[in-house]
C-alpha positions as CSV (number, residue, x, y, z in Angstrom):
1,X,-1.3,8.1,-17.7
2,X,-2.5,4.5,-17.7
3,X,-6.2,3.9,-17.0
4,X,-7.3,2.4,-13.3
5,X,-9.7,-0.3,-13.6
6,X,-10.4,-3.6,-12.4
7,X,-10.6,-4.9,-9.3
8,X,-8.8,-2.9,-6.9
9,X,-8.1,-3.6,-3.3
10,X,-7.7,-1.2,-0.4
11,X,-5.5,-2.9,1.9
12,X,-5.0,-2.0,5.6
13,X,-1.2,-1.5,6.9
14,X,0.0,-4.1,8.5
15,X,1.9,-2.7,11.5
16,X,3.9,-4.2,14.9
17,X,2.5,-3.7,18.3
18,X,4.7,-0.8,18.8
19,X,3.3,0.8,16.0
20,X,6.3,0.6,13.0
21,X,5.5,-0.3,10.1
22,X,5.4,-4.4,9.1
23,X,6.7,-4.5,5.8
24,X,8.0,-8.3,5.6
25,X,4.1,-9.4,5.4
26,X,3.5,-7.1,2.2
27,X,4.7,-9.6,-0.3
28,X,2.7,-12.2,1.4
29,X,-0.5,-9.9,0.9
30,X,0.4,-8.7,-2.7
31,X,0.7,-12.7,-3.2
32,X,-2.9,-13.7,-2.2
33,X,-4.4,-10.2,-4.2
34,X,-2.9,-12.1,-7.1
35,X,-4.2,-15.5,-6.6
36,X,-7.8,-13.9,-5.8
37,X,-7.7,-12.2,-9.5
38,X,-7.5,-8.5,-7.8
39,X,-5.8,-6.3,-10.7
40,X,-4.6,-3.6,-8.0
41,X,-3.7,-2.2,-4.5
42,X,-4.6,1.8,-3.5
43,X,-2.2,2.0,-0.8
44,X,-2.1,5.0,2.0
45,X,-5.4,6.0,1.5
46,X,-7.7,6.2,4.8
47,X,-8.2,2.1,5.2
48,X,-4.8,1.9,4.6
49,X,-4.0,4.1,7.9
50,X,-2.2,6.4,5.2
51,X,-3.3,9.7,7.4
52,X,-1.1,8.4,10.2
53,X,1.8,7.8,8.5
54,X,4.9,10.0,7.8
55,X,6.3,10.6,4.5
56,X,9.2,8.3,4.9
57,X,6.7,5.6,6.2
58,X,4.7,6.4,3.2
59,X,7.5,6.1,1.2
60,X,8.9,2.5,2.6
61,X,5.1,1.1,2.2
62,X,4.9,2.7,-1.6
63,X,8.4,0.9,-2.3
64,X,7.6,-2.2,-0.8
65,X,4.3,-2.9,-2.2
66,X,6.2,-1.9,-5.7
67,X,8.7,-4.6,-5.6
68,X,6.6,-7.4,-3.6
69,X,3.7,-6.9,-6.9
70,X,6.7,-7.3,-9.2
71,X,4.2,-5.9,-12.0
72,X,1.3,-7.9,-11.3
73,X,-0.9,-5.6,-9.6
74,X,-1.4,-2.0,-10.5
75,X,-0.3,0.3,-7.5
76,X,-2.2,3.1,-6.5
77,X,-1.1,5.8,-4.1
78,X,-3.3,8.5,-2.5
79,X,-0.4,11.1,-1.3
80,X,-2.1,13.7,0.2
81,X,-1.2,14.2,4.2
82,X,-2.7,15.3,7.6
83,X,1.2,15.4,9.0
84,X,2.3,19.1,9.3
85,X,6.0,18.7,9.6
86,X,6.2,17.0,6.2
């Protein structure tokens, strides 16, 4: 297991009025935590709106914000749930 430190950033979840998910402005994000020397992202945690989402919303976001760092930032997950059915 690598060791979290740094600067890491607890982004929100950018979403469309209807509620879905709005992954296309995730690299655009991950792109200005790198230019403002952030080493990280934790990612469906509570400021992230993480609780609300599903697990195959979780998933997209995780995925997404993977390949939009392109192993510049160090992604953290929280993966705990409030969603019964999953």
């Amino acid at each position: 297991m690598n060791r979290i430190d740094g600067y890491i950033a607890a982004p929100f979840t950018p979403m469309l009025e209807n509620g879905d998910l709005n992954l296309n402005l995730i690299p655009e994000y991950t792109s200005y935590l790198i230019r403002n020397n952030l080493d990280g992202a934790f990612i469906c945690g509570s400021t992230g709106e993480g609780a609300l989402l599903n697990k195959e919303e979780r998933m997209a976001l995780v995925e997404k914000w993977i390949e939009a760092s392109k192993g510049k930032l160090k992604i953290v997950v929280h993966t705990g749930g409030t969603n019964l059915r999953d």
